[in-house]
C-alpha positions as CSV (number, residue, x, y, z in Angstrom):
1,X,70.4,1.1,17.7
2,X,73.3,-1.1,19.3
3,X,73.2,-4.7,19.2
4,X,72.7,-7.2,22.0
5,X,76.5,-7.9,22.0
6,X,77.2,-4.4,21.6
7,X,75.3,-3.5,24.6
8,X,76.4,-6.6,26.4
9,X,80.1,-5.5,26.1
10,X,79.4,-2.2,27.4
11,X,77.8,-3.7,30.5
12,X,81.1,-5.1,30.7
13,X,83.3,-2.9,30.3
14,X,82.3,0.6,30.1
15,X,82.3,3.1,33.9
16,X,79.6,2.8,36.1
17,X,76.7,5.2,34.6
18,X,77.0,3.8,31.0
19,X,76.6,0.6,32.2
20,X,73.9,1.3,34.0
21,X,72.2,3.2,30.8
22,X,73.0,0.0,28.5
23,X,71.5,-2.1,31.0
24,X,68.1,0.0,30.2
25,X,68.8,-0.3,27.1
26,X,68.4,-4.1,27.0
27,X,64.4,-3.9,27.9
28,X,64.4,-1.5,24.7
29,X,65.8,-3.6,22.1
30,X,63.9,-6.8,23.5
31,X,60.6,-5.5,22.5
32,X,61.6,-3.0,20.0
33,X,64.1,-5.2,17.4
34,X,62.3,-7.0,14.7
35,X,65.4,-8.6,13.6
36,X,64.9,-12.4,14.0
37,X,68.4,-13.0,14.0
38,X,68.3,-11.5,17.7
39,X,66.8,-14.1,18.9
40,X,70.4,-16.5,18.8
41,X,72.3,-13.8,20.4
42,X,70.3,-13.9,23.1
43,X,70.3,-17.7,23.4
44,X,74.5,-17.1,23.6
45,X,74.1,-14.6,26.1
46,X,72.1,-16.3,28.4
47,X,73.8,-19.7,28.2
48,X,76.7,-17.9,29.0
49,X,76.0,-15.8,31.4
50,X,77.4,-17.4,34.2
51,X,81.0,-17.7,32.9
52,X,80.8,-14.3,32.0
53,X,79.5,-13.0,35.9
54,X,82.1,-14.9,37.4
55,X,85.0,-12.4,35.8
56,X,82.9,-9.9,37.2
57,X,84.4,-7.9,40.0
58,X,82.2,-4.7,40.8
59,X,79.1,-4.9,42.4
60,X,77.4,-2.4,40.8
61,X,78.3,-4.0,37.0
62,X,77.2,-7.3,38.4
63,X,74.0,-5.6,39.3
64,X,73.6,-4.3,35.7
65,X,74.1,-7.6,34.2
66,X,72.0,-9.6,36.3
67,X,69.0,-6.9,35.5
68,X,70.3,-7.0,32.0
69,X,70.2,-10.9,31.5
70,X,66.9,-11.2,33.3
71,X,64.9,-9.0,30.9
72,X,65.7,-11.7,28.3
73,X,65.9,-14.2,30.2
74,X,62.3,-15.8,28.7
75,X,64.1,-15.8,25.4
76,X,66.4,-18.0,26.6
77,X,66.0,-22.0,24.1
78,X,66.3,-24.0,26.5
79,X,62.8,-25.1,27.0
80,X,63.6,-28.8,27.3
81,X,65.8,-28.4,30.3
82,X,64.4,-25.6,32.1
83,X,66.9,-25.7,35.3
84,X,70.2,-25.5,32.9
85,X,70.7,-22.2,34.9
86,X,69.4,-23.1,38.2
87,X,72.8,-23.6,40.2
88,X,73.8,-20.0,39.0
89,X,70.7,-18.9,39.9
90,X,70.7,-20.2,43.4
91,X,74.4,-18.6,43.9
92,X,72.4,-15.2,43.0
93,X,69.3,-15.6,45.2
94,X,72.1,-15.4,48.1
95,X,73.8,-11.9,46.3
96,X,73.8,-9.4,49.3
97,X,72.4,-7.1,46.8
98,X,68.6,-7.1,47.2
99,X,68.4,-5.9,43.2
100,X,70.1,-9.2,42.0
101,X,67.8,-10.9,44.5
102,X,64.7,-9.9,43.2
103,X,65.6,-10.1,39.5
104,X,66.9,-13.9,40.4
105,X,63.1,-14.9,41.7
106,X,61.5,-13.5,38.5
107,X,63.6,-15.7,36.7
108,X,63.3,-18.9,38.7
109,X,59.7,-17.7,38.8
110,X,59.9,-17.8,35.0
111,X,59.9,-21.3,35.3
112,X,57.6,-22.7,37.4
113,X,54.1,-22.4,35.5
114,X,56.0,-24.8,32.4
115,X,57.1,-27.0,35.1
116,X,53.8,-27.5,37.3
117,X,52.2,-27.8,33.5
118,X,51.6,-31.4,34.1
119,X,50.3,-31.5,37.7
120,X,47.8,-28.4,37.0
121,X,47.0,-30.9,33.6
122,X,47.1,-34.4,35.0
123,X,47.9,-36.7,31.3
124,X,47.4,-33.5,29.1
125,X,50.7,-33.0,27.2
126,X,52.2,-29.3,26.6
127,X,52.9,-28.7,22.5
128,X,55.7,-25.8,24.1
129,X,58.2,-28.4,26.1
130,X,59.2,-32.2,25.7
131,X,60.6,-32.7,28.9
132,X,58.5,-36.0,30.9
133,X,56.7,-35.5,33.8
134,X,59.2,-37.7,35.4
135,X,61.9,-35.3,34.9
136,X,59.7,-32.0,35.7
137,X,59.1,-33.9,39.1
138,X,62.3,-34.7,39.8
139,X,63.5,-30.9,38.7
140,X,60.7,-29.2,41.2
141,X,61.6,-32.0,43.8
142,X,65.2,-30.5,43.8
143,X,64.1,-27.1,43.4
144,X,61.5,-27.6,46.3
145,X,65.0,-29.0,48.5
146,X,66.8,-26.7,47.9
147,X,64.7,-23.7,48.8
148,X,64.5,-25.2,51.9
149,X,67.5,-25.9,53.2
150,X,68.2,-22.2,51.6
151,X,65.6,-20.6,53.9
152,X,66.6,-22.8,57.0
153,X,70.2,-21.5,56.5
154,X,68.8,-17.8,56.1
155,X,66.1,-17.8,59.1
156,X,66.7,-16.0,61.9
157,X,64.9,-16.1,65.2
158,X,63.4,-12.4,64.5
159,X,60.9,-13.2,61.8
160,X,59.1,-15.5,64.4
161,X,57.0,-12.2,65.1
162,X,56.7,-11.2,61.2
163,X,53.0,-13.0,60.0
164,X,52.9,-11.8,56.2
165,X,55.8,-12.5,53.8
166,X,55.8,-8.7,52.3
167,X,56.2,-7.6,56.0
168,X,59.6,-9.9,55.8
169,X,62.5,-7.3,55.6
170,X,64.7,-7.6,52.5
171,X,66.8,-10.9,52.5
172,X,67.3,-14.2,51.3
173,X,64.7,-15.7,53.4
174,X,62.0,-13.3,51.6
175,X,63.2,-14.1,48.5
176,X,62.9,-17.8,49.2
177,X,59.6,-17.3,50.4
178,X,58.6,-15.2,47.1
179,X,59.6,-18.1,45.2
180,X,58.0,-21.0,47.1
181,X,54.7,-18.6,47.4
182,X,54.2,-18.6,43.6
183,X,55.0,-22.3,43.4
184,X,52.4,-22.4,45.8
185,X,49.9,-20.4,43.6
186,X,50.5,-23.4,40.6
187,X,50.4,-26.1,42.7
188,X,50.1,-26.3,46.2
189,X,50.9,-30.0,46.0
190,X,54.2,-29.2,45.4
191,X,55.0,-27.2,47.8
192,X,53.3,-29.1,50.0
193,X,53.6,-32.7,49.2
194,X,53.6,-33.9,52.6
195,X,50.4,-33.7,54.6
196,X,52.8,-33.5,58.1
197,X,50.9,-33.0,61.6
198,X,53.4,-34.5,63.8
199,X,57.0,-36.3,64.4
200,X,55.2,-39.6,64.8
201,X,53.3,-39.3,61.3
202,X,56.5,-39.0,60.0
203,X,58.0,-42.0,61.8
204,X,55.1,-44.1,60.8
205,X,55.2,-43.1,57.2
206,X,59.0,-44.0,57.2
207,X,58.2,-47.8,57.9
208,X,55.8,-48.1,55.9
209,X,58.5,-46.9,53.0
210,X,60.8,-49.0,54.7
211,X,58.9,-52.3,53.9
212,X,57.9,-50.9,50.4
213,X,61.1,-50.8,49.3
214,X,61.7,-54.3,50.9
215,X,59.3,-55.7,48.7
216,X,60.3,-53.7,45.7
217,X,64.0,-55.1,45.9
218,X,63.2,-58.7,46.0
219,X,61.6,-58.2,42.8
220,X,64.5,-57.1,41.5
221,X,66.6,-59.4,38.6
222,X,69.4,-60.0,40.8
223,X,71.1,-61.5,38.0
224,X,71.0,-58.3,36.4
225,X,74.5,-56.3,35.6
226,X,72.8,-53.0,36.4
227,X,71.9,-54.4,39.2
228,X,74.5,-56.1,41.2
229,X,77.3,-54.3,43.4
230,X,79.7,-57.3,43.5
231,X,77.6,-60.5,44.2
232,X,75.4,-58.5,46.2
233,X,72.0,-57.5,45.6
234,X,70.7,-53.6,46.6
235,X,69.6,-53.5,50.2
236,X,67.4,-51.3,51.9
237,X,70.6,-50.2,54.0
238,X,72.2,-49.4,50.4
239,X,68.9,-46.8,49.6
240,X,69.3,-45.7,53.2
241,X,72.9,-45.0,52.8
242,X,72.3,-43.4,49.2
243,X,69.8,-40.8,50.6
244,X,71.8,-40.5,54.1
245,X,75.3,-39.0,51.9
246,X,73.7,-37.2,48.9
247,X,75.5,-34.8,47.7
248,X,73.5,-32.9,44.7
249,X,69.9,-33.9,43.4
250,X,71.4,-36.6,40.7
251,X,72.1,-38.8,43.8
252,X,68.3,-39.8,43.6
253,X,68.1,-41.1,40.1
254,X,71.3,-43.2,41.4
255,X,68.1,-44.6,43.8
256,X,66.1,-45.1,41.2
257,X,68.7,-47.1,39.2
258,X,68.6,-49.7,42.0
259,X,65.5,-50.4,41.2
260,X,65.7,-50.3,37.5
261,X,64.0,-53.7,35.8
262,X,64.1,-52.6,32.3
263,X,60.1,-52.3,32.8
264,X,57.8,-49.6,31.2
265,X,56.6,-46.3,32.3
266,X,54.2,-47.2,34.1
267,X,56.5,-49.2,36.6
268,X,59.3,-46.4,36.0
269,X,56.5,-44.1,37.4
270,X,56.2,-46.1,40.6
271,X,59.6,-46.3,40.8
272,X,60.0,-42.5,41.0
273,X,57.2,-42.1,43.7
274,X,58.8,-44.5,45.7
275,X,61.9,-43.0,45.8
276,X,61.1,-39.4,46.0
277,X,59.0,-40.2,49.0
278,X,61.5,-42.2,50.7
279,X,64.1,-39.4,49.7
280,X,61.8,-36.4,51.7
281,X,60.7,-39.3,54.5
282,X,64.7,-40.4,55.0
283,X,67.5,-38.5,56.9
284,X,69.9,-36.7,54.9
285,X,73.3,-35.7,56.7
286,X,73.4,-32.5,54.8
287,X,70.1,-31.2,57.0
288,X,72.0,-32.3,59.7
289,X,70.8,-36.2,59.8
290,X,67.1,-35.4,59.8
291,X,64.6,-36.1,56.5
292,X,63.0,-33.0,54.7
293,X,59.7,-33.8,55.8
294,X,61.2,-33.3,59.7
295,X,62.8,-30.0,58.1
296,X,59.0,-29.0,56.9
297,X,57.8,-29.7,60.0
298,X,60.3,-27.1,61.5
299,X,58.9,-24.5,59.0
300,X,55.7,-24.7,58.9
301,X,56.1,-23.6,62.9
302,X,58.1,-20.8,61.5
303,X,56.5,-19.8,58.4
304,X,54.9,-16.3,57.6
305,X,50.9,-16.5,57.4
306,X,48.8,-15.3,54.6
307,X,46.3,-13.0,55.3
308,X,42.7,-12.5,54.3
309,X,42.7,-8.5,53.8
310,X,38.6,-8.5,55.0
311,X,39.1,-9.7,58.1
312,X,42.5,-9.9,58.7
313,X,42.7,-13.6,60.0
314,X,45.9,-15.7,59.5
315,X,46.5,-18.7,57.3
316,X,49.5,-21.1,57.0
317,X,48.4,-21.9,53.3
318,X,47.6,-19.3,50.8
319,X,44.3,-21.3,49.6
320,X,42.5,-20.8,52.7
321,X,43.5,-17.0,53.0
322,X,42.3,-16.8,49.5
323,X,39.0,-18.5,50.1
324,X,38.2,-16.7,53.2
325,X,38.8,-13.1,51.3
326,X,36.2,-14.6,48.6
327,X,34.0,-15.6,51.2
328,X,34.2,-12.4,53.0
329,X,33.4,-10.1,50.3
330,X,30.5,-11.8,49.0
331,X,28.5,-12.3,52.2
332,X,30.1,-9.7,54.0
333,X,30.9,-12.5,56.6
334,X,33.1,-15.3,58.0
335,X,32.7,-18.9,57.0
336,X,33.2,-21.1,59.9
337,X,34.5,-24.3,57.6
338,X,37.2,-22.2,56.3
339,X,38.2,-20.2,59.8
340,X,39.0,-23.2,61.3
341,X,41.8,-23.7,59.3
342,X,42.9,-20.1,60.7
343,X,45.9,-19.7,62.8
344,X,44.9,-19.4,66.5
C-alpha cells in the first residue's frame, strides 16, 4: 500500500481518473495503516495544504485534494490553535464547486464542538486542548463575523420564499447556513449572542456601552507606556474608530490592549466582554457602517426556519422546532408555550 506522500503526489500530478482513485484511497489508509509514523505526515500535509492548492490549476484535481485533505483533516496537531486553517477554509467555502463546499463545512464543522467546550462546560477544563476560553471566544466571535458578512454577500432576494435550510439550493449561503446551524446545535448562545427585537434595542444597548467604556478608561494608568498614544490617553472616539476601520479579527485584541492594566484574569475577562460587545454593538465600515448586531437583525428577517416534522410549524431557532417535535410525539399534540414562539 502507497504512502500518504505517495498518494498525495499522485493527487498532484497524475491525469484526471487516477487522481480521483488516490483521492479514495486516502479514506483507506486513514483507517487501515497501523504505522504510527503516519501520523506526522499527515500533520505535514495538512499544514501545508494551502501552499500546495494554490499551485493548483484544474478544478477537478483541486476537488480531489480538498476531499483528500478533509478525510484527515481530524488528524491534523494543531489542537491548540484550532483556526490555523480557517482563512484557507473560508477561501473554499466560496469554491463554485459544491463538492469543495461541502467537504470545507465538515471541516470547519470539525471544530466547533472543541471550541464551544467551555460554554457547553462553564469552569470545567478540557484534558484534549490548552487554548483559554478567552481565546476560544475570541476565535468563534470571528468565526461567527465572518459567516455573516459571508452569507450577507451570498443572499439573494430568491431564498426569501425558501423556509428550511435543506430546501436552500446548493451555494454558499447554504453552506454558511450548514455551518452556523451546527454551531447552533452546541451553543445557541453563540450563534445568537444578541437577544435583538428591534433597531432601538440596539441603539440603547450602544449607549449603555458607550458609558461603560467611559468609565473603564478613566481607570486606566495613564501613565502607562502601553497605554499612552503620544501624551494622550485612549478615548472612547479611539475604540470607536478601532472598531469603525477593522480590518481582520486581530483588530479587536488591539481594543483590548487599550484597556490593558496589567490586572488578573478575572479583570482580563471583563475586559474581553466589554469589547466583544461593543465590537457586535459598534458600526464597522466593512458591513457598510452599520454594527453586526444591525447585520443580525437583517438576517433573522431573512433566515430559513426550522421545522417541526409533526406538525410542520416554523421556527427561527432550532430549539423551539426541536421542542415542539418532542412535544408533538409524546402527546400527540401542540403545546401552546412553545407555538408561540412559531413563525406567524
Amino acid at each position: 500500500m502507497k504512502t500518504f506522500i505517495e498518494l498525495f503526489n499522485t493527487i498532484l500530478t497524475a491525469d484526471e481518473e487516477t487522481s480521483r482513485q488516490a483521492a479514495r484511497e486516502i479514506r483507506k489508509l486513514v483507517y487501515s495503516s497501523r504505522d504510527g509514523g503516519k501520523y506526522k505526515d499527515i500533520a505535514s500535509i495538512i499544514e501545508n495544504a494551502p501552499a500546495e492548492y494554490i499551485k493548483i490549476t484544474e478544478d477537478w484535481r483541486q476537488e480531489n485534494f480538498v476531499m483528500a485533505i478533509s478525510v484527515m483533516y481530524f488528524l491534523h496537531n494543531r489542537e491548540n490553535q484550532p483556526d490555523f486553517l480557517f482563512p484557507w477554509l473560508f477561501q473554499l467555502l466560496q469554491h463554485k464547486n459544491g463538492n469543495i463546499r461541502h467537504a470545507t463545512v465538515r471541516m470547519i464543522q470539525n471544530e466547533l464542538g472543541p471550541l464551544t467546550y467551555y460554554v457547553r462546560f462553564p469552569g470545567k477544563k478540557s484534558s484534549f486542548h490548552k487554548f483559554s476560553s478567552e481565546q476560544a471566544g475570541n476565535i468563534l466571535t470571528g468565526l461567527c463575523a465572518n459567516l455573516n458578512n459571508l452569507a450577507e454577500n451570498s443572499w439573494k432576494d430568491s431564498y426569501k420564499k425558501i423556509k428550511y435550510i435543506d430546501k436552500l439550493p446548493s451555494g454558499i449561503y447554504k453552506s454558511v447556513q450548514l455551518i452556523l446551524s451546527c454551531l447552533e446545535d452546541y451553543c445557541i448562545d453563540i450563534t445568537s449572542p444578541m437577544e435583538i427585537e428591534s433597531k432601538e434595542e440596539i441603539l440603547a444597548h450602544r449607549k449603555e456601552l458607550e458609558q461603560e467604556l467611559v468609565d473603564m478608561l478613566k481607570e486606566t494608568d495613564p501613565t502607562s507606556p502601553r497605554l499612552r498614544r503620544g501624551k494622550e490617553q485612549f478615548t472612547l472616539q479611539d475604540v470607536k474608530d478601532a472598531i469603525f476601520h477593522e480590518e481582520d479579527n486581530d483588530d479587536m485584541m488591539k481594543v483590548v490592549a487599550m484597556f490593558d492594566r496589567g490586572g488578573d484574569a478575572s479583570e482580563l475577562s471583563y475586559v474581553l466582554e466589554l469589547v466583544t460587545d461593543a465590537w457586535n454593538y459598534f458600526p464597522h465600515e466593512v458591513l457598510g457602517g452599520i454594527s453586526p448586531a444591525e447585520k443580525l437583525l437583517e438576517h433573522q428577517s431573512q433566515s430559513p426556519l426550522y421545522e417541526c416534522p409533526e406538525c410542520k410549524l416554523g421556527y427561527r431557532e432550532k430549539k423551539w422546532a426541536k421542542a415542539c417535535e418532542a412535544w408533538c410525539k409524546e402527546h400527540h399534540s401542540c403545546n401552546l408555550e412553545i407555538t408561540a414562539h412559531a413563525e406567524k
